[in-house]
N, C-alpha and C positions, 0 to 999 in steps of 0.2 A: 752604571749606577750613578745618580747624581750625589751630591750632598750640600749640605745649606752651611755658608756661614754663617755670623751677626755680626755684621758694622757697628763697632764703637765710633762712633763719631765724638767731636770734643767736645758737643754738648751733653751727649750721656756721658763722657767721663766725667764733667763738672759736676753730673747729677749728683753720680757715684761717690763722687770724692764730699758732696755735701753732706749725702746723706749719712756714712761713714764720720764725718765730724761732727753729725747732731748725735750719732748711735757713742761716740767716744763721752762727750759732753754728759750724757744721759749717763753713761759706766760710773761715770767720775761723778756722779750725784749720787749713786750707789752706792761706788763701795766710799764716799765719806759719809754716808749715813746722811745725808740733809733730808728733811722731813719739809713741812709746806710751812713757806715762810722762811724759812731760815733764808740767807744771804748768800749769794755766789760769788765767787771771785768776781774781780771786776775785767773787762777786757781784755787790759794790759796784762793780767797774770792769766789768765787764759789762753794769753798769745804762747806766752813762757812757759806755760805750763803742757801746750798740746804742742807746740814747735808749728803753729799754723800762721798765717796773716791776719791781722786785724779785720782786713776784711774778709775773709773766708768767716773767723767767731762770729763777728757782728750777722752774717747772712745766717747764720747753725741758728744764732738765740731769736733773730726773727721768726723761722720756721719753729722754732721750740714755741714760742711763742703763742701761733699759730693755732696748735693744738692744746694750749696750758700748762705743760709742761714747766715751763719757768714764765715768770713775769716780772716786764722792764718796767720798770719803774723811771720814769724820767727825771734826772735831776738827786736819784736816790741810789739810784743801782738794781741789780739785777737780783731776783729771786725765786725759790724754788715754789713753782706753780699749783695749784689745787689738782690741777689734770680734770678740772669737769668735764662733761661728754657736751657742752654748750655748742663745742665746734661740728659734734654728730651731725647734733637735733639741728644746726643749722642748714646741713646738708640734707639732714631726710626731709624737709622743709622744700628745701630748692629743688627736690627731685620729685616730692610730691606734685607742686607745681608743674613740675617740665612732663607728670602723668597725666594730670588732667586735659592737657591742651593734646594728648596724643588714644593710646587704646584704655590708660588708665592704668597699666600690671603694674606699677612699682608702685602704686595707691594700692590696690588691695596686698601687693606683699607687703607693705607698713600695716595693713590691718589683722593679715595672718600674722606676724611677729610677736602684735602685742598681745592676741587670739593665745598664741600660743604660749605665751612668758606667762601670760594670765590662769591661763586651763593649768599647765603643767605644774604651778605654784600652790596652786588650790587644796592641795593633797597635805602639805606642810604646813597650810595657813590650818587647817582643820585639825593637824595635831600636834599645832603649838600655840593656840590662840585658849587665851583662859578666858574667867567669867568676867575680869575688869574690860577686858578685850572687846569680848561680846557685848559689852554693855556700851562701851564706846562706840561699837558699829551699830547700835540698835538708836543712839544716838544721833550718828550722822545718818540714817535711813530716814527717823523722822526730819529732816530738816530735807533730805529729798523728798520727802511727802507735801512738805510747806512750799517749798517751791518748785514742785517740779510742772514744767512746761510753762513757765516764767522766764525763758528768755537766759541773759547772764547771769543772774540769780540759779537758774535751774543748772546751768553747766559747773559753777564753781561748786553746786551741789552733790554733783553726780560725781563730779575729779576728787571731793573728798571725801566721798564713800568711798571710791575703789582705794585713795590713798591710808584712809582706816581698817581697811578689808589687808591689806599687806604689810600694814606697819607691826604686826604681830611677831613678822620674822625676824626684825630686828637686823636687815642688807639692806644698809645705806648705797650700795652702789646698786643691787637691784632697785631700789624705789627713785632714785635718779634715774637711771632706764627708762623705769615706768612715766615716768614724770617727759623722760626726751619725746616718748612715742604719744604722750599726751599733747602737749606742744604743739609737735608736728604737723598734729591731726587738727587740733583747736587753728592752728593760727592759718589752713587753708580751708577751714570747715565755710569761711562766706563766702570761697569761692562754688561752694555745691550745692545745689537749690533746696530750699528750704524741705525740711522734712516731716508731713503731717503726723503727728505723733500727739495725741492727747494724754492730760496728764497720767491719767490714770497705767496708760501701756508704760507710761515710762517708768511708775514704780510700780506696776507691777514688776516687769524683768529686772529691776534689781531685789525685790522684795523675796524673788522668787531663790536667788544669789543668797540673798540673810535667810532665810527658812531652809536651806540644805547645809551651809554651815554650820549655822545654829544646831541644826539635826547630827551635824558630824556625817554627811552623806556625799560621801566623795563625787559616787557616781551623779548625784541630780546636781552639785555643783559644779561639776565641767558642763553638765546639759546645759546649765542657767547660764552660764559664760558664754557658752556657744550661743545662745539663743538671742542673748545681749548681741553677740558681733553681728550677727545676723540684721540688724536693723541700722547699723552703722554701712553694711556694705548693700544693704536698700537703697540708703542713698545716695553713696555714688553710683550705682546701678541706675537710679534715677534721671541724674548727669549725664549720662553717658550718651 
């Protein structure tokens, strides 16, 4: 019978030992309670404080960094970060990308994600969105009506219908989500050939999203959401 070992070599222990001083770093943001903004120790008591080298901290707060967690401030000091998902959307961005030029799968899983964060929310947006609510999305619907199939005009229209279609739930980090996979998909959409859609298809499929809401009808609002993705993934069908 064989069996396998795994080679630590002294590069994964460096990893190890890193990431281990970012995970201690992060403890210690925890349990003293700092909230975003607030001020970090500075390096020097970081040293003192973890028992590490100057340069192991400095490498930990880069990688913190990295992901927002904390933010250096140059010349001011170190503080504790927002944690926006920026660092995500920049990656599903760069991988959308590395899709397009290949079969395209990690493009339509970006499309089924937000398919899905979309469908599956719909049920809560229905019984918790009131009549100022509905009045606000009947709102941003006519201004999809004014410009829709206008170009950037028509897109910032249609981003903030869906973003008043979810703002009812009152999840600041769902609607950041929402907002990453928005992003993502806007800022490779001129890489995918333009897509014939006159204006009227365009509000229709969302008009069609506001009349089963507005109805309180679960069921035809996942259909209208589906039906929507549907012409998102025509197009890169199109590309392909």
């Amino acid at each position: 019978m064989s069996s396998s070992t795994t080679t630590i070599t002294p590069t994964s222990r460096t990893r190890q030992a890193q990431q281990a001083l970012q995970d201690r770093i992060k403890e210690w943001i925890l349990d003293n309670g700092l909230e975003t903004g607030d001020p970090m120790p500075t390096e020097a008591e970081l040293v003192d404080e973890l028992g590490v080298s100057r340069n192991s901290v400095r490498e930990a707060l880069k990688a913190l960094q990295a992901v927002r967690i904390v933010e250096i401030r140059h010349g001011f000091g170190t503080y504790v970060g927002d944690c926006s998902l920026d660092p995500f959307a920049e990656a599903l961005v760069f991988r959308a990308r590395k899709s397009l030029r290949g079969n395209r799968h990690d493009l339509y899983e970006l499309v089924d994600l937000r398919q899905g964060l979309e469908a599956g929310l719909v049920g809560q947006i229905i019984a918790t969105i009131d009549d100022d609510g509905l009045a606000r999305l009947d709102a941003a619907m006519e201004r999809l009506r004014r410009y829709a199939g206008q170009g950037e005009q028509s897109d910032r229209a249609d981003r903030a219908f869906h973003e008043e279609l979810f703002s009812s739930l009152d999840n600041q980090l769902m609607s950041q989500l929402l907002r990453v996979f928005w992003d993502a998909y806007h800022d490779i959409a001129s890489d995918l050939p333009p897509v014939q859609r006159d204006a009227d298809d365009i509000v229709a499929v969302h008009q069609a999203i506001f009349d089963a809401v507005s109805a309180r009808d679960n069921a035809r609002a996942v259909e209208a959401i589906h039906q929507h993705f549907e012409g998102i993934r025509g197009r890169i069908r199109k590309g392909s």
